[in-house]
C-alpha positions in Angstrom: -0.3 -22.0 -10.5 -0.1 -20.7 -6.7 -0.2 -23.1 -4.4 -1.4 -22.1 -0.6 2.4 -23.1 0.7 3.2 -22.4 4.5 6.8 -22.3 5.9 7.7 -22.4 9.5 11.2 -21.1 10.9 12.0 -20.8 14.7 15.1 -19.3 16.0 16.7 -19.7 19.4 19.2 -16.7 19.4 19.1 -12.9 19.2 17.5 -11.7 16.1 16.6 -8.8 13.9 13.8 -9.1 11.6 13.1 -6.6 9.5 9.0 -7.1 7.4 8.7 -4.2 4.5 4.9 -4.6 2.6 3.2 -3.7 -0.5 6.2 -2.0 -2.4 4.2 -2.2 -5.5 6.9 -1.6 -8.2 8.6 1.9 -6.1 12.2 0.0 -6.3 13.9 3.1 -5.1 11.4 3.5 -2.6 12.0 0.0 -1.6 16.0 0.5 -1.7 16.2 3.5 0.2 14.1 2.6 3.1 16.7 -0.4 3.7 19.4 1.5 3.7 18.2 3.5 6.1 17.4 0.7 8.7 20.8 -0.6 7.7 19.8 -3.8 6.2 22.3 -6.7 6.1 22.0 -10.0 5.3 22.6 -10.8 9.0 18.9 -9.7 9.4 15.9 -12.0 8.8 14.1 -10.0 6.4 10.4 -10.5 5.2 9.0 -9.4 2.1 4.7 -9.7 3.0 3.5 -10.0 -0.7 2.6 -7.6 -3.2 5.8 -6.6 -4.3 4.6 -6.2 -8.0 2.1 -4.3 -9.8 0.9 0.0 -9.9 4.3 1.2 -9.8 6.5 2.0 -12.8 9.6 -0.2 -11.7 8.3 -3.6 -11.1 11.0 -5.5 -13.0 13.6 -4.0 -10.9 11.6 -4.6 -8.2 11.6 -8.5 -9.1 14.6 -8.7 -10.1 15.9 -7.4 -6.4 13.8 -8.9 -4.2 15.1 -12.6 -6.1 18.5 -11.3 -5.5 17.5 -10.8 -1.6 15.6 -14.5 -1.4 19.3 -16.3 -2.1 19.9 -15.2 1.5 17.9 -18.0 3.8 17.1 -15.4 5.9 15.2 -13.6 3.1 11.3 -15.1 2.9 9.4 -13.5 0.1 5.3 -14.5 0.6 3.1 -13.9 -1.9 0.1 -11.4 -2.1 -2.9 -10.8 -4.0 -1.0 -8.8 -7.1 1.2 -11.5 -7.3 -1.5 -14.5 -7.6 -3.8 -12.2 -9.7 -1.0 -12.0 -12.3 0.4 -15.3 -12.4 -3.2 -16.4 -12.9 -4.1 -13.6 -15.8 -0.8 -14.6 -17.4 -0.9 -18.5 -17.1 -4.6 -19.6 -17.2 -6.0 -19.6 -20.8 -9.5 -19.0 -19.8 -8.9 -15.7 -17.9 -7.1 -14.1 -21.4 -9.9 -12.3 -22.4 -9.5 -10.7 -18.7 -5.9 -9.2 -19.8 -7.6 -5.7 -21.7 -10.1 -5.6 -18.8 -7.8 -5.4 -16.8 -5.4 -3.2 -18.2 -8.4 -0.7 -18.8 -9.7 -0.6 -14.8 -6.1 -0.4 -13.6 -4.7 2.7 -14.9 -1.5 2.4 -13.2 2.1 1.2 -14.0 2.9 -2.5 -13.8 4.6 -5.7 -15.7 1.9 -6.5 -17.6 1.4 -3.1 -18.9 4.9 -2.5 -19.3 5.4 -5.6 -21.8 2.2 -5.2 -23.5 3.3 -2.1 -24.2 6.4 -3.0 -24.8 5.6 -5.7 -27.7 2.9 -3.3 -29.2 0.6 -5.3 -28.4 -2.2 -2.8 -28.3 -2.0 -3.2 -32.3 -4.7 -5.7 -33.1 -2.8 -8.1 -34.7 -2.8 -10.8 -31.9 -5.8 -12.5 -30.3 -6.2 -12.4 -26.6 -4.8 -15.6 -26.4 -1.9 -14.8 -28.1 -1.6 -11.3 -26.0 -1.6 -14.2 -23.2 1.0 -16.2 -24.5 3.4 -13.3 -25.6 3.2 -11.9 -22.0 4.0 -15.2 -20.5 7.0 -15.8 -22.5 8.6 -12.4 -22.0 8.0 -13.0 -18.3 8.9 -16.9 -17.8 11.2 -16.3 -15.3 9.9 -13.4 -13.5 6.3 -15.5 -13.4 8.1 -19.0 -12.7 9.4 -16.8 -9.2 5.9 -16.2 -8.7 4.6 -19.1 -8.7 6.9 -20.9 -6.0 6.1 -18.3 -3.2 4.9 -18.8 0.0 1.6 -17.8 1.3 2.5 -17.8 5.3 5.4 -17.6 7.5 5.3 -19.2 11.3 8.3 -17.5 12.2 8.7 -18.0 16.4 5.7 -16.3 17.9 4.8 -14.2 14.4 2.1 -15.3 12.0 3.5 -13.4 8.3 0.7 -13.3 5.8 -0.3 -11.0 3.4 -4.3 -10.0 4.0 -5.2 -12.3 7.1 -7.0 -15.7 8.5 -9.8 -17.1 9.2 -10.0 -19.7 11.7 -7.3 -21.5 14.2 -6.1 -23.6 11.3 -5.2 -21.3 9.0 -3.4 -23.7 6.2 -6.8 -25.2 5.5 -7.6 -21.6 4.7 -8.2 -20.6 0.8 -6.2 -18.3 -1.1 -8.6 -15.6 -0.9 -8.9 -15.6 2.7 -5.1 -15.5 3.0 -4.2 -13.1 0.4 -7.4 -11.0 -0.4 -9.7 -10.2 2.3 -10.5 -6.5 3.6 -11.4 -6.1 7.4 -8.9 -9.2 9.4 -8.3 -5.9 11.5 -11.4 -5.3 12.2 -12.4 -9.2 12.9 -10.0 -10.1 14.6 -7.3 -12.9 15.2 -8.3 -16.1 16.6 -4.9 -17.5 17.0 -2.2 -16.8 20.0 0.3 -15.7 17.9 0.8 -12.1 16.6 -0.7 -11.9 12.9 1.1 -9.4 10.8 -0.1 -8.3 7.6 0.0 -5.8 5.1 -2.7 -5.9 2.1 -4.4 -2.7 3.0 -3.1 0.7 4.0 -3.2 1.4 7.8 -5.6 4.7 7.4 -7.9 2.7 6.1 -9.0 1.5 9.7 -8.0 5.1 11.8 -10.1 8.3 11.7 -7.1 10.5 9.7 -5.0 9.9 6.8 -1.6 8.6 8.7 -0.4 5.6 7.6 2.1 4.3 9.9 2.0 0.8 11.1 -0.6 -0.2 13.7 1.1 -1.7 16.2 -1.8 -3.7 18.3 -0.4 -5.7 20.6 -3.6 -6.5 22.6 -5.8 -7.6 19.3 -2.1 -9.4 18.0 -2.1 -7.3 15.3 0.4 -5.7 12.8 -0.8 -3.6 10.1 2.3 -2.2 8.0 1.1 -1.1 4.6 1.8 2.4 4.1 -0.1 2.7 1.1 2.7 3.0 -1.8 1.1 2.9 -4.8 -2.4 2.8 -3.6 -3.1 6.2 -1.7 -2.4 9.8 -2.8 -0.9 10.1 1.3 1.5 7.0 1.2 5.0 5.9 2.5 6.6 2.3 2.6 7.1 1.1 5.9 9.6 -1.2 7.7 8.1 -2.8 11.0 11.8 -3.8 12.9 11.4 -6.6 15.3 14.5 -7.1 17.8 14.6 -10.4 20.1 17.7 -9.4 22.3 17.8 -12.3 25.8 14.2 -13.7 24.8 12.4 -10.2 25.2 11.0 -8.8 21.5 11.0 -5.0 20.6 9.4 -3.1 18.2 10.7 0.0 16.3 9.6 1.5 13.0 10.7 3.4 10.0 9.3 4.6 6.6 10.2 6.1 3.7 7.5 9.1 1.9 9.7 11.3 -0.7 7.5 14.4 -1.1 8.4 18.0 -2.1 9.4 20.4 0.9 7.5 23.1 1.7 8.5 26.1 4.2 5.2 28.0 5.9 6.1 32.0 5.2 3.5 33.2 7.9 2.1 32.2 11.2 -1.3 30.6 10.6 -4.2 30.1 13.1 -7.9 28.9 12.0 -10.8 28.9 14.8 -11.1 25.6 16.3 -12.5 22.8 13.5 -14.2 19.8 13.7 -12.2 17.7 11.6 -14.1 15.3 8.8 -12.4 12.4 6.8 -13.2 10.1 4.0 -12.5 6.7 4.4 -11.7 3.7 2.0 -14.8 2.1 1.2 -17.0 4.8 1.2 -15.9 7.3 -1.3 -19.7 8.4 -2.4 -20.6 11.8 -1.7 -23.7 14.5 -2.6 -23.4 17.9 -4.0 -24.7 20.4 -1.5 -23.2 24.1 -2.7 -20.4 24.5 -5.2 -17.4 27.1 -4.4 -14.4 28.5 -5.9 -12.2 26.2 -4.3 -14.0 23.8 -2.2 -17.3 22.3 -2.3 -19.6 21.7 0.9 -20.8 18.3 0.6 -22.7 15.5 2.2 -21.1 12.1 2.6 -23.3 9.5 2.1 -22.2 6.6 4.4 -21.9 9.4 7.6 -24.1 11.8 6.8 -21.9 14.9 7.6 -21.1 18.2 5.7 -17.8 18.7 4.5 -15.9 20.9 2.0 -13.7 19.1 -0.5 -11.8 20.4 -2.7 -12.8 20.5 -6.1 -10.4 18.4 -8.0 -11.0 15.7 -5.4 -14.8 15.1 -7.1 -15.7 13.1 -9.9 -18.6 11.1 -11.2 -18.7 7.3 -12.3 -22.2 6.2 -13.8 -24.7 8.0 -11.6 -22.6 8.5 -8.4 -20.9 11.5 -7.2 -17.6 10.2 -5.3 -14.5 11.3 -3.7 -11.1 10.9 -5.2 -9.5 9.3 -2.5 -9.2 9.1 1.2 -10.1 12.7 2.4 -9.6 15.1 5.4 -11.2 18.4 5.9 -8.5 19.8 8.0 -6.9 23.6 7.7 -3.3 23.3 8.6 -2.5 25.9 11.8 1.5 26.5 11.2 4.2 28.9 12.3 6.2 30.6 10.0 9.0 28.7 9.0 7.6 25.5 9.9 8.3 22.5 7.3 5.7 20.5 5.9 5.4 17.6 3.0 3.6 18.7 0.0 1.0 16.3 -1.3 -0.4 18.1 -3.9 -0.8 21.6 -5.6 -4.3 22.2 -6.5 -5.7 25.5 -7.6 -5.0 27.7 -4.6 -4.1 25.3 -2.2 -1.8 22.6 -1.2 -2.6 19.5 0.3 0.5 18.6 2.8 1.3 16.9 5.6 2.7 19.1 8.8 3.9 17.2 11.5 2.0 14.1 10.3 -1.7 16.0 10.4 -2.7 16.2 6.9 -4.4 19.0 6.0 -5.2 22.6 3.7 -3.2 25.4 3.3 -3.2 28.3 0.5 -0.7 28.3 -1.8 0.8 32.0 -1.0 1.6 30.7 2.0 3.8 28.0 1.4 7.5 28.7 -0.3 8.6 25.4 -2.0 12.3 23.9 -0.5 14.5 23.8 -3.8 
């Protein structure tokens, strides 16, 4: 099983070090955005853990990202995906956890992939056996797993995948390091710059833009884009330069969505702009519309119109889809924007990186 293993690297000379997090299975994703920072193996390239799991390439995904660790300047740390499947896969007692778990993760990933592969959803094997049939298919890919590192001293950088608690930070569980929620918002109690991934960057800003947070004065480095996870989400590459002893930062991300060209000029009267926030999706009914549906979040207390298709119920709450912003998109005609989503007349995009509403007969899709 995963050990809590810490590696420490320091370099002397010029470097480039390139850290790409939570690619969750988008291989292409993955292989695109390192083209376009021009990747070699001349850089020092970090992997920050969950690599694996929710998208519908995770193999590949493996697969490459072994290929990259036979460079030593590749280090691949492990995240929470990564020790929550070694552990359902390897650990007879959590078998019975394997349906469970395929049931409240609806998304792609390798154990799906093989149980469904095998046909294992017929009934003829036991969970254990569902256990054991999983594990051989995957010896190798789980065998990988299991050797990964959980930090990376690397110079004045702290790599881990969720955060620390504490100055000593090896005597730190694997919970801690690979699973908890709000490091951000606690803080760092160590000199060095802490960068992490684990959760997407909007989670801790007021809008739905999930570029890294940069924050130099806290020593914090959040560069989950959300791939995988969020409905708004790109795959980030934080770039770290050292050129004569001085470090510089630069950025880059990948987010493939349909373009859309605005055909009119639109102008809305000055909003007050509401968002939903990862934890607190719960939400109350106050007037259903055509379209949108004026609301009252629970943990805020605000009124807000969501769109329709954005509300569900689970047990006896009424809760929003995802994160959520209330925004109507002012554009000019001809202006470019990402689509999102098409909903029933209107589009969820993002126009120069404000997401936001706009109707559908206003929007000409880029073939």
């Amino acid at each position: 099983m995963l050990q809590p293993k810490h590696k420490t690297v320091k370099v002397k000379d010029d470097y480039r070090l390139i850290v790409v997090s939570d690619i969750h299975g988008h291989y292409d994703r993955f292989i695109t955005l390192l083209k376009e920072v021009n990747y070699t193996q001349e850089d020092y390239l970090v992997i920050l853990g969950d690599f694996i799991e929710k998208g519908d390439q995770v193999l590949d995904t493996i697969h490459f990202v072994q290929q990259l660790d036979r460079n030593e300047r590749t280090f691949v740390l492990a995240g929470n995906c990564e020790w929550a499947i070694n552990a359902l896969c390897q650990i007879p007692e959590l078998a019975g956890e394997i349906p469970k778990y395929l049931k409240r993760v609806d998304k792609n990933g390798c154990i799906r992939y093989v149980y469904n592969l095998l046909k294992l959803y017929d009934g003829t094997e036991t969970t254990l056996g569902v256990q054991k049939r999983i594990r051989e298919y995957l010896k190798d890919e789980l065998d990988y797993l299991n050797q990964l590192y959980v930090t990376l001293k690397f110079n004045d950088f702290l790599f881990v995948h969720a955060g620390i608690e504490g100055k000593d930070y090896k005597k730190n569980s694997l919970s801690t390091l690979l699973e908890q929620k709000d490091f951000y918002t606690k803080g760092n109690p160590r000199d060095e710059i802490v960068v992490i991934g684990h959760m997407p960057t909007c989670n801790f800003k007021n809008d739905l833009n999930n570029d890294i947070i940069l924050d130099l004065e806290r020593r914090i480095i959040c560069v989950d884009g959300g791939t995988g996870v969020k409905n708004v989400s790109q795959l980030n590459a934080l770039i770290i330069n050292q050129t004569n002893g001085v470090v510089h930062y630069s950025e880059h991300k990948v987010q493939p969505l349909p373009i859309g060209v605005i055909n009119k000029n639109i102008v809305h009267e000055v909003q007050t702009i509401h968002t939903i926030q990862f934890p607190y999706y719960e939400i109350k009914i106050l007037e259903k519309g055509e379209y949108f549906t004026l609301c009252e979040h629970i943990h805020t207390g605000v009124s807000m119109n969501i769109k329709n298709e954005f509300i569900y119920q689970r047990h006896d709450q009424t809760l929003c889809l995802d994160s959520y912003v209330d925004r109507m998109i002012n554009a000019k005609k001809g202006d470019r924007i990402k689509i999102i989503g098409i909903y029933d007349g209107y589009t969820y995009a993002s126009h120069n990186g404000d997401v936001g509403w706009l109707k559908n007969e206003d929007i000409c899709i880029e073939q």
